[in-house]
VMD Tcl script that draws the C-alpha trace (Angstrom):
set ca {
  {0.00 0.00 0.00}
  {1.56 3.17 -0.59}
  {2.07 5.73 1.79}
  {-0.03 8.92 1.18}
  {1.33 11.17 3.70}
  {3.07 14.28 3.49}
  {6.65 13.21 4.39}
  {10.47 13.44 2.99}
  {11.26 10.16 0.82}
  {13.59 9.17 3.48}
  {10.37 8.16 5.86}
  {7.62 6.97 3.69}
  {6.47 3.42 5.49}
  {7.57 4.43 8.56}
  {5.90 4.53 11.57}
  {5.00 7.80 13.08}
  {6.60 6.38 15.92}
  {9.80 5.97 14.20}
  {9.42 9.57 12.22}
  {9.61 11.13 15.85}
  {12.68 8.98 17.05}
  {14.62 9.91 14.22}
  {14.18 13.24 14.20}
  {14.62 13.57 18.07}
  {17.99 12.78 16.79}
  {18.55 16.06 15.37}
  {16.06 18.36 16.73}
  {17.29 22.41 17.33}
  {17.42 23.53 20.49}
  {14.13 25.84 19.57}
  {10.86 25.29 21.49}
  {7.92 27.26 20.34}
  {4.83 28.28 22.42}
  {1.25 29.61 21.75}
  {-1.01 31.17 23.85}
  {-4.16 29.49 23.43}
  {-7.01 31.99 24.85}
  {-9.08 32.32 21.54}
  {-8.96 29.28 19.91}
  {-6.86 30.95 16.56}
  {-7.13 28.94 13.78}
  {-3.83 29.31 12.87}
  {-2.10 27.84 15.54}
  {-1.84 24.50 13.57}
  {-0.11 26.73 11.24}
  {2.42 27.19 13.75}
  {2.58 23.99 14.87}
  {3.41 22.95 11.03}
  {6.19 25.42 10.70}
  {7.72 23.94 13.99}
  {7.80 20.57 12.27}
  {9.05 22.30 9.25}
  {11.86 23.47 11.57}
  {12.22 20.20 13.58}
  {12.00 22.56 17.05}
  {12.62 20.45 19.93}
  {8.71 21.06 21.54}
  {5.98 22.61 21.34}
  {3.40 24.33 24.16}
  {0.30 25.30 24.41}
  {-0.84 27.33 27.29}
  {-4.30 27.53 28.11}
  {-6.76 26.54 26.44}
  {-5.70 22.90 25.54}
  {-7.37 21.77 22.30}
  {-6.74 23.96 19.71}
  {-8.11 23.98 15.82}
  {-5.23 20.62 14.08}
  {-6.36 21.77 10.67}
  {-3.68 24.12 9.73}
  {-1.02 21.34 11.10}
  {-1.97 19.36 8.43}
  {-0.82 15.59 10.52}
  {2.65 17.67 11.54}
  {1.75 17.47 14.92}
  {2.23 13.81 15.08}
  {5.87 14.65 14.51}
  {6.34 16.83 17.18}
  {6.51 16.63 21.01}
  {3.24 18.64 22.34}
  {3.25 20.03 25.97}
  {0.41 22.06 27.59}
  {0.43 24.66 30.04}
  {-2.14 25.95 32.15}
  {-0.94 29.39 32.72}
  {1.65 31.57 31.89}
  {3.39 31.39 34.95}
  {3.79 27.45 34.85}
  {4.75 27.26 31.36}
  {7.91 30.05 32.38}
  {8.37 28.04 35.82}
  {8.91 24.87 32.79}
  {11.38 26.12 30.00}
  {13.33 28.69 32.46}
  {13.98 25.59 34.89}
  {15.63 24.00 31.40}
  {17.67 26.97 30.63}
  {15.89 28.61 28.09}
  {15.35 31.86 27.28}
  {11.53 33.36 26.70}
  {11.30 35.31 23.46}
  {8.00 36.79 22.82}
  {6.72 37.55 19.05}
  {4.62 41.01 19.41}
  {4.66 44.08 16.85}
  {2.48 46.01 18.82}
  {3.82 46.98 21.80}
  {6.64 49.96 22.57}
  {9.94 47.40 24.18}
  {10.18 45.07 20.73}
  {13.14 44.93 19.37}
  {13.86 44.79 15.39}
  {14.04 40.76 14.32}
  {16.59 41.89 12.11}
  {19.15 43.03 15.32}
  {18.63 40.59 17.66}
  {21.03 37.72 19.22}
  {19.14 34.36 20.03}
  {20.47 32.21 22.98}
  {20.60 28.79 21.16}
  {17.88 27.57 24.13}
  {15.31 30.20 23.35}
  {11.10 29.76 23.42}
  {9.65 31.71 21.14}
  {5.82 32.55 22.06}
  {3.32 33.77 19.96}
  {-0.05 35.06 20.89}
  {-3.72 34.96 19.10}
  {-3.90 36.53 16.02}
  {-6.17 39.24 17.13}
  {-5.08 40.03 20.84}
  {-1.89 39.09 20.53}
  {0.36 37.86 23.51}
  {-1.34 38.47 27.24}
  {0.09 40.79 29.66}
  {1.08 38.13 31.44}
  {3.29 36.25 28.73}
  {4.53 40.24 28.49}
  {5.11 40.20 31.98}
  {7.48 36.61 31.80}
  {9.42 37.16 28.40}
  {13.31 37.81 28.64}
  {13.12 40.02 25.39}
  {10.06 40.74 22.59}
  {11.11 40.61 18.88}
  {9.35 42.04 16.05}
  {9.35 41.75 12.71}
  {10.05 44.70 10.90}
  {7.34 45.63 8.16}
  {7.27 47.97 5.42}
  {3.48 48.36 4.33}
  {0.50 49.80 6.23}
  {-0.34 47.24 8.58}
  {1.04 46.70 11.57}
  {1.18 42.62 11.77}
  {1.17 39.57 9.56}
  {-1.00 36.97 10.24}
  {0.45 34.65 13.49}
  {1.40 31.28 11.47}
  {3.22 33.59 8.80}
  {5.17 35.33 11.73}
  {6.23 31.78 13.19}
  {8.03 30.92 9.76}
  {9.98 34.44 9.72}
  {11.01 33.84 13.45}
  {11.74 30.40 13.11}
  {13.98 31.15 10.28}
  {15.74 34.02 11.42}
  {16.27 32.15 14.45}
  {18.08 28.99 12.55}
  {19.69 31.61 10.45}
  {21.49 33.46 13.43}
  {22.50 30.29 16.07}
  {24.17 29.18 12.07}
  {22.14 26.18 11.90}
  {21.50 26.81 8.70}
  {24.98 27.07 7.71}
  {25.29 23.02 8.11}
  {21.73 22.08 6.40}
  {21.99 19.47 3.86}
  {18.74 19.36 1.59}
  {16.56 16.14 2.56}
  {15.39 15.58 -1.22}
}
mol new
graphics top color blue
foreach p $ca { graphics top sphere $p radius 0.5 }
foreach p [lrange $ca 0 end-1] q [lrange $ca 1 end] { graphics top cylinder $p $q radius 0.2 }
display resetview
C-alpha cells in the first residue's frame, strides 16, 4: 500500500513512531509556544512550521485543544506540551535553561528581528492573532522581537510570523549554515 502522507522520501512506510525517534535525533534547540485563549485557527499553522523546523517542543498554554487543521498531521511529529498558565509554562522552560522570546509588533519594548542575538535555548511565544500575547506572557518574556514591516499594517497573520522567526532564528545560532537538503 503506498504511503499517502506528506513526508520526505527518506520516511515513507515508517511509523509515526519511528518519524519522531529519528528526528529527536537532530532536533534544534528551539521550542515554540502559543497562547491558546481564543482558539486561533492558525495555531496549527504554527505547529506545522515547527515541524518544518524540527523545534525540539511545542506548548500550548491555556486553552488545551486547539483547531489541528492548519497542522496538516505535523503534529504527530512533534513533542506537544500544555500549560495551564503563563506562569507554569515560564516556571517549565526557564527551569531547562531557556530563554523566553516573545513575538509582538504592537507593543513599545520590541526589538527589530533583524538586530537581535538568540540564545541557542530560546522559546519563542506567539499570541492569538487578534489580541496578541497576554500581559502576562509580556510580563514573563526575557526580550520581545518584532518583525520589521514595510506596508500599512502593523502585523502579519500569526502562522506567517512563526516561519519568519523560526527562520531568522536557525539563520542566526548558524544552523543553517550546516543544512543538507533532505530531497
Amino acid at each position: 500500500m503506498e504511503d499517502t502522507r506528506n513526508v520526505i522520501d527518506k520516511y515513507k512506510g515508517w511509523t509515526n513512531e519511528a518519524i519522531v525517534a529519528d528526528l529527536d535525533q537532530s532536533r534544534v534547540d528551539l521550542e515554540v509556544a502559543i497562547e491558546n485563549l481564543a482558539h486561533d485557527f492558525n495555531m496549527g499553522t504554527v505547529v506545522r512550521n515547527a515541524n518544518a523546523f524540527n523545534v525540539r517542543a511545542v506548548h500550548i498554554i491555556g486553552k488545551k485543544h486547539y483547531n489541528r487543521r492548519g497542522a496538516m498531521a505535523t503534529d504527530k511529529y512533534l513533542h506537544i506540551f500544555h500549560h495551564d498558565s503563563a506562569d507554569e509554562f515560564a516556571e517549565d522552560v526557564r527551569a531547562r535553561g531557556y530563554q523566553i522570546v516573545g513575538v509582538e509588533n504592537n507593543v513599545e519594548n520590541a526589538r527589530p528581528l533583524n538586530t537581535v542575538q538568540f540564545a541557542m535555548r530560546t522559546v519563542l511565544v506567539f499570541g492569538s492573532e487578534s489580541a496578541g500575547l497576554s500581559a502576562d506572557m509580556l510580563r514573563l518574556t526575557d526580550q520581545i522581537v518584532q518583525i520589521e514591516q514595510l506596508g500599512s499594517t502593523r502585523s502579519v497573520n500569526v502562522g506567517v510570523a512563526s516561519g519568519i522567526v523560526m527562520y531568522q532564528y536557525l539563520r542566526k545560532c548558524g544552523i543553517l549554515d550546516k543544512y543538507e537538503s533532505k530531497y
